[in-house]
Each structure stands twice: as structure tokens, then as C-alpha cells.
LUMKOLFI-393012 format. One record per residue: residue in one letter; x, y, z of N, C-alpha, C, O in turn. Coordinates in nm, 4 decimals. Layout:
<romis>
<romi aa="A" n_X="X" n_Y="Y" n_Z="Z" ca_X="X" ca_Y="Y" ca_Z="Z" c_X="X" c_Y="Y" c_Z="Z" o_X="X" o_Y="Y" o_Z="Z"/>
...
</romis>
This chain:
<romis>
<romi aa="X" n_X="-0.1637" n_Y="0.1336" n_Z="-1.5404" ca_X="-0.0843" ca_Y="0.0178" ca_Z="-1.5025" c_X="-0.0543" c_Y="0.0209" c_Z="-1.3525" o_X="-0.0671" o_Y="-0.0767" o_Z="-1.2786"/>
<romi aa="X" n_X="-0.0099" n_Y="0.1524" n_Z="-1.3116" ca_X="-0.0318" ca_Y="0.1277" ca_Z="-1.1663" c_X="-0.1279" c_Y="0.1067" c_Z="-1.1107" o_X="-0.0955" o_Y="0.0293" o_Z="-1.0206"/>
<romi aa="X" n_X="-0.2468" n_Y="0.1288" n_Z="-1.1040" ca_X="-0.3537" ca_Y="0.0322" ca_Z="-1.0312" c_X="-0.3148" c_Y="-0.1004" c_Z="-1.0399" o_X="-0.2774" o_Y="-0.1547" o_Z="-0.9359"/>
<romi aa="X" n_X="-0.3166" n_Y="-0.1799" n_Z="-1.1706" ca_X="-0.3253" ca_Y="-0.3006" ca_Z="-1.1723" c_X="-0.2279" c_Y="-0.3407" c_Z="-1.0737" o_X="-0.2775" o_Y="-0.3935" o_Z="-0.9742"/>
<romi aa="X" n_X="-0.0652" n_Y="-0.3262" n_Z="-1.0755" ca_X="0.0157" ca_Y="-0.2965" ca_Z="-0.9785" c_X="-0.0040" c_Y="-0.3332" c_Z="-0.8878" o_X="0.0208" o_Y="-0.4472" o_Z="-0.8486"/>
<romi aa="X" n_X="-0.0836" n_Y="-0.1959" n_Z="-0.7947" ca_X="-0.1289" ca_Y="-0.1989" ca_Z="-0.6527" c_X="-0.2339" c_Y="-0.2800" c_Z="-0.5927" o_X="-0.2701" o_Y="-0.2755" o_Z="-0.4752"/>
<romi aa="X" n_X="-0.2938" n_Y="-0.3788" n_Z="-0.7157" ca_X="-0.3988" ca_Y="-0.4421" ca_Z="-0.7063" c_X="-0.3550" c_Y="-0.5661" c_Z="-0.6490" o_X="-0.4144" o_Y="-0.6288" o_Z="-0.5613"/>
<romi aa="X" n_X="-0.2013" n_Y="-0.6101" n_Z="-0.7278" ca_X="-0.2114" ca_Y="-0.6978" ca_Z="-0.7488" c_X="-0.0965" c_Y="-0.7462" c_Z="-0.6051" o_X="-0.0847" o_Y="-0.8519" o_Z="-0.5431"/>
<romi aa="X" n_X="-0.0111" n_Y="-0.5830" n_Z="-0.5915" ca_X="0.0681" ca_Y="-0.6109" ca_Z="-0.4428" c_X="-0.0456" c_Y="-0.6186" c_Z="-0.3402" o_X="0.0070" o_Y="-0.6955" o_Z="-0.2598"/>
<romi aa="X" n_X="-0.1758" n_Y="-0.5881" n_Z="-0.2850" ca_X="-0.2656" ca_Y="-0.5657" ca_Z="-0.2291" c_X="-0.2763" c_Y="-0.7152" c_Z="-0.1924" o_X="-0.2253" o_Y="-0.7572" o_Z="-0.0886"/>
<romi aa="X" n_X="-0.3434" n_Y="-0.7957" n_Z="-0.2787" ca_X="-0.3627" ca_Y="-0.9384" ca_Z="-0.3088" c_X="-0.2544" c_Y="-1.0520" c_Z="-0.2331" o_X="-0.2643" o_Y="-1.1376" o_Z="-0.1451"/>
<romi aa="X" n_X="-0.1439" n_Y="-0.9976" n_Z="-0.3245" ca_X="-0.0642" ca_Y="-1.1091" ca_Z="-0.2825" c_X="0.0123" c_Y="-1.0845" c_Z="-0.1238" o_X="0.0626" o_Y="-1.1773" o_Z="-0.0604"/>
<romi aa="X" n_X="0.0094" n_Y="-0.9557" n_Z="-0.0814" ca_X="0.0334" ca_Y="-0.9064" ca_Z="0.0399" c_X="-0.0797" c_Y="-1.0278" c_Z="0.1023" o_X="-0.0440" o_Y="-1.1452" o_Z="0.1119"/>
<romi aa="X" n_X="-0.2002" n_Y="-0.9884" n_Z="0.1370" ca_X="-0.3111" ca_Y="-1.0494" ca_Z="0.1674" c_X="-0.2911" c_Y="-1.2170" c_Z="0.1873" o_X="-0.3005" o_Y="-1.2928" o_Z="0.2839"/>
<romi aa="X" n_X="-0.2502" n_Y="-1.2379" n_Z="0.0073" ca_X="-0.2290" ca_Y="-1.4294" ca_Z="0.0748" c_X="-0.1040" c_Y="-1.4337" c_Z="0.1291" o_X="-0.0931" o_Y="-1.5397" o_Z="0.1906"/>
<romi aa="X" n_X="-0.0020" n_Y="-1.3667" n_Z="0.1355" ca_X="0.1294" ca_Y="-1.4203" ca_Z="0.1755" c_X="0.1182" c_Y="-1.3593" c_Z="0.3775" o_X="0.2016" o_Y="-1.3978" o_Z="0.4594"/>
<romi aa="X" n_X="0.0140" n_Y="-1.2755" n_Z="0.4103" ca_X="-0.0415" ca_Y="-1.2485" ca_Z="0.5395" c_X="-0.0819" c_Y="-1.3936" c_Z="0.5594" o_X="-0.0279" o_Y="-1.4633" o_Z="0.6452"/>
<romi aa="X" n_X="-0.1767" n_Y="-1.4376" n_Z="0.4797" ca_X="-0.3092" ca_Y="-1.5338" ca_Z="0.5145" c_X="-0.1825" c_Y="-1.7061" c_Z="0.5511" o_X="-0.1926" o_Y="-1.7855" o_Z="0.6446"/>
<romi aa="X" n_X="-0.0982" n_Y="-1.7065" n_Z="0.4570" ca_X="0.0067" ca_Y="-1.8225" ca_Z="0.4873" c_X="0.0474" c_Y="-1.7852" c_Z="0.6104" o_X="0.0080" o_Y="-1.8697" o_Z="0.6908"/>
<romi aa="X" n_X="0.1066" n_Y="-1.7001" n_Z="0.6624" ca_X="0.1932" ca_Y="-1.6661" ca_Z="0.7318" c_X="0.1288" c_Y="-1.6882" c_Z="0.8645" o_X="0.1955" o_Y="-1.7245" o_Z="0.9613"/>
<romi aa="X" n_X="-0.0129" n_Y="-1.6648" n_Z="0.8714" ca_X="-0.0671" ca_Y="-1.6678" ca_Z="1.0081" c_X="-0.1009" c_Y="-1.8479" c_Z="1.0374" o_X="-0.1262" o_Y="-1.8976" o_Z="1.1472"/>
<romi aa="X" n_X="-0.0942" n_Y="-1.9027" n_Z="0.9379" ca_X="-0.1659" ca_Y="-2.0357" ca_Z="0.8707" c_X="-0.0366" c_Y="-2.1588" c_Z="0.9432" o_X="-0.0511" o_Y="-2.2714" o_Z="0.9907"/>
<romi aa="X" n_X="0.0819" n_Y="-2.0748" n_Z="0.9233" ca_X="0.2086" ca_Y="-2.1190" ca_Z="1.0169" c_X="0.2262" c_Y="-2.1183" c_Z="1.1112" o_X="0.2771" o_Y="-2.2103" o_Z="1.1753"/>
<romi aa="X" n_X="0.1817" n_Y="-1.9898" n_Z="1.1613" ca_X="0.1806" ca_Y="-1.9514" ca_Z="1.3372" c_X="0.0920" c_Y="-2.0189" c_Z="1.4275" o_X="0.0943" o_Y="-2.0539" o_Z="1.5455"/>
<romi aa="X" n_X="-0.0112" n_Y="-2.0266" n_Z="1.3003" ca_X="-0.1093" ca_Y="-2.0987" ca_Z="1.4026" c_X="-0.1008" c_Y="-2.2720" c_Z="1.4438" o_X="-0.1581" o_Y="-2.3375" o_Z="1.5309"/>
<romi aa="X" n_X="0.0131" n_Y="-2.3144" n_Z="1.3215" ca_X="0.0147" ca_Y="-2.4488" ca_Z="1.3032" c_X="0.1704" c_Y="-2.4828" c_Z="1.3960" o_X="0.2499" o_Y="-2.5748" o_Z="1.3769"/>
<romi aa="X" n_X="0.1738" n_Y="-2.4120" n_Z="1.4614" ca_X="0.2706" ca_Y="-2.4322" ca_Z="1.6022" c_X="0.3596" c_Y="-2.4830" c_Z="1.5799" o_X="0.3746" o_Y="-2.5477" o_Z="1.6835"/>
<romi aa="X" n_X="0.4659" n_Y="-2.5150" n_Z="1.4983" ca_X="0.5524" ca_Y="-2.5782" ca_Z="1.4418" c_X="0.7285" c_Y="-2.4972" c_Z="1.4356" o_X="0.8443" o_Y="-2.5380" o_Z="1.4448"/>
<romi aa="X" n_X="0.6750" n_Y="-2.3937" n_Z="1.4193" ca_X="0.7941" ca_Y="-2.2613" ca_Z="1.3815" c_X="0.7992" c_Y="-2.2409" c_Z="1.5471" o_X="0.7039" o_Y="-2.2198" o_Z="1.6221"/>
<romi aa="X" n_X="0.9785" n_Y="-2.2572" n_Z="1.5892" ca_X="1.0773" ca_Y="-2.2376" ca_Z="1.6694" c_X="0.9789" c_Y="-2.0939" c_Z="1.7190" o_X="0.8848" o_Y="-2.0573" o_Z="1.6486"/>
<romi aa="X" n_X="1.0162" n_Y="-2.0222" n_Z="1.8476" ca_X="1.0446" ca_Y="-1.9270" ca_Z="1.9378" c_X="1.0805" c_Y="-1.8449" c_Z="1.7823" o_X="0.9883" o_Y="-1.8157" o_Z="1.7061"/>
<romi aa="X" n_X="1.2195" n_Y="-1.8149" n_Z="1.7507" ca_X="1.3104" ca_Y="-1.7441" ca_Z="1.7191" c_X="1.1916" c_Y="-1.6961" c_Z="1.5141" o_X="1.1816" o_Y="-1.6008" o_Z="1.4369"/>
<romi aa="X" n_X="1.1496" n_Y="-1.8039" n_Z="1.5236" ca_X="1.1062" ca_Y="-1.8133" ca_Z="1.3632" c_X="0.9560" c_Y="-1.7660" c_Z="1.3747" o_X="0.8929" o_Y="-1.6961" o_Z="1.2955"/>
<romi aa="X" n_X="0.9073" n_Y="-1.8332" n_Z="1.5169" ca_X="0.7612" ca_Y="-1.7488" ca_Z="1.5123" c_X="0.7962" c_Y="-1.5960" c_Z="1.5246" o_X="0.7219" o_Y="-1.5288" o_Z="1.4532"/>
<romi aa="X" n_X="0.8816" n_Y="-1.5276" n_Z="1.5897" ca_X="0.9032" ca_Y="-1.3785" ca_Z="1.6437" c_X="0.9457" c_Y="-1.3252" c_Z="1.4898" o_X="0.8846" o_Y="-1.2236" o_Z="1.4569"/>
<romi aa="X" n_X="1.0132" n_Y="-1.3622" n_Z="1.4190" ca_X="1.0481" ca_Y="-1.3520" ca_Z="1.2975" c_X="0.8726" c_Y="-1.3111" c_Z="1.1735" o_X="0.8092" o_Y="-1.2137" o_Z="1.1330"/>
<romi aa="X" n_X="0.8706" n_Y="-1.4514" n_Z="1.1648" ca_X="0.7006" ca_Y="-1.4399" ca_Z="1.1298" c_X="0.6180" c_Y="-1.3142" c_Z="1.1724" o_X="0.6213" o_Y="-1.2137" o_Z="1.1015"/>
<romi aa="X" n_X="0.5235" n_Y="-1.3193" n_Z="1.3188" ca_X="0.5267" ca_Y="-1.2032" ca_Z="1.3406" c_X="0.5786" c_Y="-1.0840" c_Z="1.3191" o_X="0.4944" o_Y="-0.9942" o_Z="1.3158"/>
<romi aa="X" n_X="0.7009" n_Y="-1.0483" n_Z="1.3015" ca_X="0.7250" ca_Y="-0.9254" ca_Z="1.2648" c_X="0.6965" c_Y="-0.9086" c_Z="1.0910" o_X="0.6817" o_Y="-0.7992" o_Z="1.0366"/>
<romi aa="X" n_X="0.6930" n_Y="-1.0241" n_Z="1.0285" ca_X="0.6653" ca_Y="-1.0192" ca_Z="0.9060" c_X="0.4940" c_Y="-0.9735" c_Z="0.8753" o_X="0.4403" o_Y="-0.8985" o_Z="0.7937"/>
<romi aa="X" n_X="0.4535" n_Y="-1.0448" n_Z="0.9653" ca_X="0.2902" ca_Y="-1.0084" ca_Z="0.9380" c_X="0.2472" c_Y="-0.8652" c_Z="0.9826" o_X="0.1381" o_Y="-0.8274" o_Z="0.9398"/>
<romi aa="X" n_X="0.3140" n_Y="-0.7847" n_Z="1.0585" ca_X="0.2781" ca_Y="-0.6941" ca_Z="1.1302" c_X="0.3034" c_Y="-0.5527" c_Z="0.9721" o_X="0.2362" o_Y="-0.4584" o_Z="0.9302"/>
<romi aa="X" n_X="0.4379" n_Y="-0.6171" n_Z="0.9337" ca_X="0.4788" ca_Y="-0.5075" ca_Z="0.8283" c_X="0.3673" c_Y="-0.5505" c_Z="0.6720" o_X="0.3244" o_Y="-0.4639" o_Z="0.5958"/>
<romi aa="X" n_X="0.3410" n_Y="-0.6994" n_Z="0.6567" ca_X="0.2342" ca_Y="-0.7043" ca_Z="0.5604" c_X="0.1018" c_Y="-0.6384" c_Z="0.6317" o_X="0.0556" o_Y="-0.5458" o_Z="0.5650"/>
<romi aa="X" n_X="0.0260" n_Y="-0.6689" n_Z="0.7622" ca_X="-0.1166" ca_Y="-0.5787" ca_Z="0.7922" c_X="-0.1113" c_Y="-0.4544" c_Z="0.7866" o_X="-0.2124" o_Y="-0.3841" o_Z="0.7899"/>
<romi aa="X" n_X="0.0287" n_Y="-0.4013" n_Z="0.7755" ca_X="0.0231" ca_Y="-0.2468" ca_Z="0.7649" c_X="0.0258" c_Y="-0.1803" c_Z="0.6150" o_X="-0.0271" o_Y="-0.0733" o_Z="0.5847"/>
<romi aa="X" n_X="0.1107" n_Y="-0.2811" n_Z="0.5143" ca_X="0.0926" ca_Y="-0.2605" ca_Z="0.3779" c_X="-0.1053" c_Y="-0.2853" c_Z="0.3456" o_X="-0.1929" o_Y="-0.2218" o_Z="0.2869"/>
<romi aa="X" n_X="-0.1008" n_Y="-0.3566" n_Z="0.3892" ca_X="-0.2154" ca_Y="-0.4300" ca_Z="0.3149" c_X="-0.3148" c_Y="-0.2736" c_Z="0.4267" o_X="-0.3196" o_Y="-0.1887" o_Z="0.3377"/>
<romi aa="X" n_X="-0.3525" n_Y="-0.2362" n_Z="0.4960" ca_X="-0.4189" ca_Y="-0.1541" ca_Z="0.5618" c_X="-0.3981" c_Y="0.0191" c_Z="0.4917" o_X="-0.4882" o_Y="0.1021" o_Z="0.4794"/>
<romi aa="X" n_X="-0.2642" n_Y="0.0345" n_Z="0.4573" ca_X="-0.2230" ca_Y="0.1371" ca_Z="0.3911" c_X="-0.2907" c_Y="0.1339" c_Z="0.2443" o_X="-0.3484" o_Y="0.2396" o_Z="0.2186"/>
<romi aa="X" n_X="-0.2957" n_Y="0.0523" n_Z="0.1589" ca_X="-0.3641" ca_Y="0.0174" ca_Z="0.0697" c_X="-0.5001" c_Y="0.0421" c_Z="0.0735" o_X="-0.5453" o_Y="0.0878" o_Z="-0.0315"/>
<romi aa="X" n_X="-0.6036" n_Y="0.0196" n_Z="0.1930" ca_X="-0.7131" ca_Y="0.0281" ca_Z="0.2065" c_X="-0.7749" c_Y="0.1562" c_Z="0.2589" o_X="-0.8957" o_Y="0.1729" o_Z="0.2754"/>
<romi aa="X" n_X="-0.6776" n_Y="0.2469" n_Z="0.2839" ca_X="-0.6884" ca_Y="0.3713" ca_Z="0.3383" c_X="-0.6821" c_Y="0.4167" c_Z="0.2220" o_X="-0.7773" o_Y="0.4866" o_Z="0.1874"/>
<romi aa="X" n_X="-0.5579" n_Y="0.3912" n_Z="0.1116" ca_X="-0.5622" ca_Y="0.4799" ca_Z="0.0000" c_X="-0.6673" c_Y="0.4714" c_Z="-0.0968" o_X="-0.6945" o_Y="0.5739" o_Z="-0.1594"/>
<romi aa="X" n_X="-0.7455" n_Y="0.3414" n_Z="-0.1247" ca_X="-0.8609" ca_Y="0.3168" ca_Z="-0.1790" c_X="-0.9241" c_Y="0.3848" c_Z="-0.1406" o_X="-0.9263" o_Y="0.4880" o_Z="-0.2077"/>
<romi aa="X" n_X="-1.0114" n_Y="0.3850" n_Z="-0.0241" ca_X="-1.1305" ca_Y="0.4668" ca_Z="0.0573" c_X="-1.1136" c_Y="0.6202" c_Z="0.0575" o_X="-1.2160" o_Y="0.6882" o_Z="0.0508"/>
<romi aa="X" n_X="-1.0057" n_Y="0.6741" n_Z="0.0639" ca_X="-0.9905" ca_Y="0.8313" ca_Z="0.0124" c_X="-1.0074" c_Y="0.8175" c_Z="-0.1093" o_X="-1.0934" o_Y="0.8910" o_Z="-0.1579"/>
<romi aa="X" n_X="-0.9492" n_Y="0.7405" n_Z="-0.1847" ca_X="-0.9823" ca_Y="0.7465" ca_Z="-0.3663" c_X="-1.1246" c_Y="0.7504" c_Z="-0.3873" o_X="-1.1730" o_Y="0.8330" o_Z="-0.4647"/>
<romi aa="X" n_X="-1.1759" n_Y="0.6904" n_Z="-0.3419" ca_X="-1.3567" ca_Y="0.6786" ca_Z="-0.3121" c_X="-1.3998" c_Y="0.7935" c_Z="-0.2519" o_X="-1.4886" o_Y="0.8463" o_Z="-0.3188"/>
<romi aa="X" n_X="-1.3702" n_Y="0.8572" n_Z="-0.1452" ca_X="-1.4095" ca_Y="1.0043" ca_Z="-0.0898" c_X="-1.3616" c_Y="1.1231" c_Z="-0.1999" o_X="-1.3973" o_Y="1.2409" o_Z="-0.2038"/>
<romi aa="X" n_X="-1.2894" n_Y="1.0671" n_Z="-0.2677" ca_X="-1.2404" ca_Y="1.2102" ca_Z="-0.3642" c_X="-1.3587" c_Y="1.1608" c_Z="-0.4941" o_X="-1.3694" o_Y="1.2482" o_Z="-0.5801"/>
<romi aa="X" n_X="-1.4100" n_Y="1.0873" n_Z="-0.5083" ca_X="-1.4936" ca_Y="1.0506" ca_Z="-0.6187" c_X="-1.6131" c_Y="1.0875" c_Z="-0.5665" o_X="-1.6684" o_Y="1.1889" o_Z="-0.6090"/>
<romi aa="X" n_X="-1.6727" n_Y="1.0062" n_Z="-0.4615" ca_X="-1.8377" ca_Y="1.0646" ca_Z="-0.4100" c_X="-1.8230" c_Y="1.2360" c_Z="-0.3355" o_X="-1.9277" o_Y="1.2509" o_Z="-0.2724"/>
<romi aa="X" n_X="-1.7493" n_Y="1.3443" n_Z="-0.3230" ca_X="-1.7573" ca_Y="1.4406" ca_Z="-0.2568" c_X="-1.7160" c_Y="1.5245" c_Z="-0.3575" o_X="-1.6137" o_Y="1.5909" o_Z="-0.3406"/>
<romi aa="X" n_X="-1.7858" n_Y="1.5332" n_Z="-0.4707" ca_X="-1.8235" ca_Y="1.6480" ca_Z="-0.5375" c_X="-1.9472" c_Y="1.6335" c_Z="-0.5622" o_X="-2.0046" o_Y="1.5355" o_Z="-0.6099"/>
<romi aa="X" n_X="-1.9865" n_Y="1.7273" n_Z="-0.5309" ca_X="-2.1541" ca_Y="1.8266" ca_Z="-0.5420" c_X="-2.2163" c_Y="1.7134" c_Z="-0.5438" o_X="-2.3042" o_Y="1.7365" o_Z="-0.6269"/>
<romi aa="X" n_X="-2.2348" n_Y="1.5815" n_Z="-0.5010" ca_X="-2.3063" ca_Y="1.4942" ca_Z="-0.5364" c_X="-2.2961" c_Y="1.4278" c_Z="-0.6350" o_X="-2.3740" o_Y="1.3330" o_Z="-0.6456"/>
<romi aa="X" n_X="-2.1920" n_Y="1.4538" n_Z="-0.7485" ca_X="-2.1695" ca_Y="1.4009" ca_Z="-0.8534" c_X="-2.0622" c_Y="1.3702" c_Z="-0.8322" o_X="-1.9927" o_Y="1.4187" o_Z="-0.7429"/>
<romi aa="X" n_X="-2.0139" n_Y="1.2464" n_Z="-0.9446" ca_X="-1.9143" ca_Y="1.1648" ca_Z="-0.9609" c_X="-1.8385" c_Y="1.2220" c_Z="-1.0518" o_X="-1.8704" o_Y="1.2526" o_Z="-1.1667"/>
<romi aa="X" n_X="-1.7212" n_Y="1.2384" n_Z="-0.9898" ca_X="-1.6183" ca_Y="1.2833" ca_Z="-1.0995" c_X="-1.4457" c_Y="1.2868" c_Z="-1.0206" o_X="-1.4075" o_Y="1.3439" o_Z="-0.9185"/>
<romi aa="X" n_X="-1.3609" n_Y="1.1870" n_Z="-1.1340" ca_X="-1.2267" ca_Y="1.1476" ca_Z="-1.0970" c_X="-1.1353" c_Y="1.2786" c_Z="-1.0931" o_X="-1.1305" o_Y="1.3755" o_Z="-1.1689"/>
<romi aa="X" n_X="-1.0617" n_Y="1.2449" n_Z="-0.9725" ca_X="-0.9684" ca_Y="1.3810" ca_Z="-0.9232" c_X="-0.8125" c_Y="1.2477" c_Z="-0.9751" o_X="-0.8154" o_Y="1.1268" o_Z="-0.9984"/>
<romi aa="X" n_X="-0.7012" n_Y="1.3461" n_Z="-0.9742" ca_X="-0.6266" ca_Y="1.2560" ca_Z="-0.9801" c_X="-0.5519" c_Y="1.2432" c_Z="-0.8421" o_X="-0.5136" o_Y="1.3452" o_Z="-0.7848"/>
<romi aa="X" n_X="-0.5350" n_Y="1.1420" n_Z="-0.7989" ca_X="-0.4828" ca_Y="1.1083" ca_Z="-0.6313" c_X="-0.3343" c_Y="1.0665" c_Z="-0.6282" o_X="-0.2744" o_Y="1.0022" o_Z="-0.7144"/>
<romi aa="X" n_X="-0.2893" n_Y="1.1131" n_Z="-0.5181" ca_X="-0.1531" ca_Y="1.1355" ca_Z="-0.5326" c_X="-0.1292" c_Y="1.0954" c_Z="-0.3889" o_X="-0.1438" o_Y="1.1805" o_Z="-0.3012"/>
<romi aa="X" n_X="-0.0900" n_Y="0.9595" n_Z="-0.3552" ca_X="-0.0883" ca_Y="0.8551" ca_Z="-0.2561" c_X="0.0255" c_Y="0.9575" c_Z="-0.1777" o_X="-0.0132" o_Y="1.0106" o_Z="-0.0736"/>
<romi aa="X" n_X="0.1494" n_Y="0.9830" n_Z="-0.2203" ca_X="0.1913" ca_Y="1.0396" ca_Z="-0.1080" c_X="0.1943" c_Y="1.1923" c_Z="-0.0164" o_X="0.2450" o_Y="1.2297" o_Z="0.0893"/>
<romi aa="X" n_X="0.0898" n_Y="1.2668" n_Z="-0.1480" ca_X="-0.0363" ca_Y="1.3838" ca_Z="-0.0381" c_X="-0.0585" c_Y="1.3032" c_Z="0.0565" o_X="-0.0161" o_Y="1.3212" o_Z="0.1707"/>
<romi aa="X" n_X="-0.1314" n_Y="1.1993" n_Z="0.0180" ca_X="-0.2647" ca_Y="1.1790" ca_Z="0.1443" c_X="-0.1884" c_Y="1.1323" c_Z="0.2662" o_X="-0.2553" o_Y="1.0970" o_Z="0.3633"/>
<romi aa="X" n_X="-0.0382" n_Y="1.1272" n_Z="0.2740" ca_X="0.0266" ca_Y="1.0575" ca_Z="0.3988" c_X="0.0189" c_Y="1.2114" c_Z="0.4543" o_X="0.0598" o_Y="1.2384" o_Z="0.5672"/>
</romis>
């Protein structure tokens, strides 16, 4: 269930990034509300990037045995 979880904060991180820039770019939001925004997107590209780091080690712990595939169990806050 936690995958699905992290799948699904991953995602919606992603579209609620993808709105957010969709605003900024549509020039409308005050000084005070774009700086706001921005700081919002900066803390979603870092979720959403943290996410993609923990995938890609999940993937290096799967392809880096002997050539064979085989699940380790991963423990997201080791890998910090």
C-alpha cells in the first residue's frame, strides 16, 4: 500500500507543480502571490525529485546483484 501511496503523492505533486507554473506563467498573480507560488513550486520540485531519486536507487538495488534480479527491501530513510 505504500507504493501505491507514493505513487500517487508523486503524481499529484507533479500536477499540482504543473498548475502552479501554468499560473505563474499566466501573469496574473500579484508580486506578493507569485513569490508565494514560487516558493510553493520549489518545495513540490524537490518532493517530486526526492521521489525520483528514491525510485532509481530502488532500481539500482534490483539490477546490482550478480546480474540477477532480485528485491532487497528499501528503506527510504537509509538512503538519505
Amino acid at each position: 500500500m505504500a507504493r501505491k501511496k507514493a505513487a500517487i503523492d508523486f503524481e499529484q505533486s507533479l500536477a499540482d507543480l504543473q498548475a502552479l507554473v501554468e499560473r505563474l506563467e499566466n501573469g496574473e498573480l500579484s508580486l506578493e502571490d507569485s513569490l508565494t507560488a514560487f516558493e510553493q513550486g520549489i518545495r513540490l520540485t524537490r518532493d517530486c525529485q526526492g521521489a525520483l531519486t528514491q525510485a532509481e536507487q530502488k532500481v539500482q538495488l534490483l539490477l546490482e546483484r550478480d546480474g540477477e534480479l532480485a528485491a532487497e527491501p528499501f528503506d527510504a530513510e537509509q538512503a538519505e
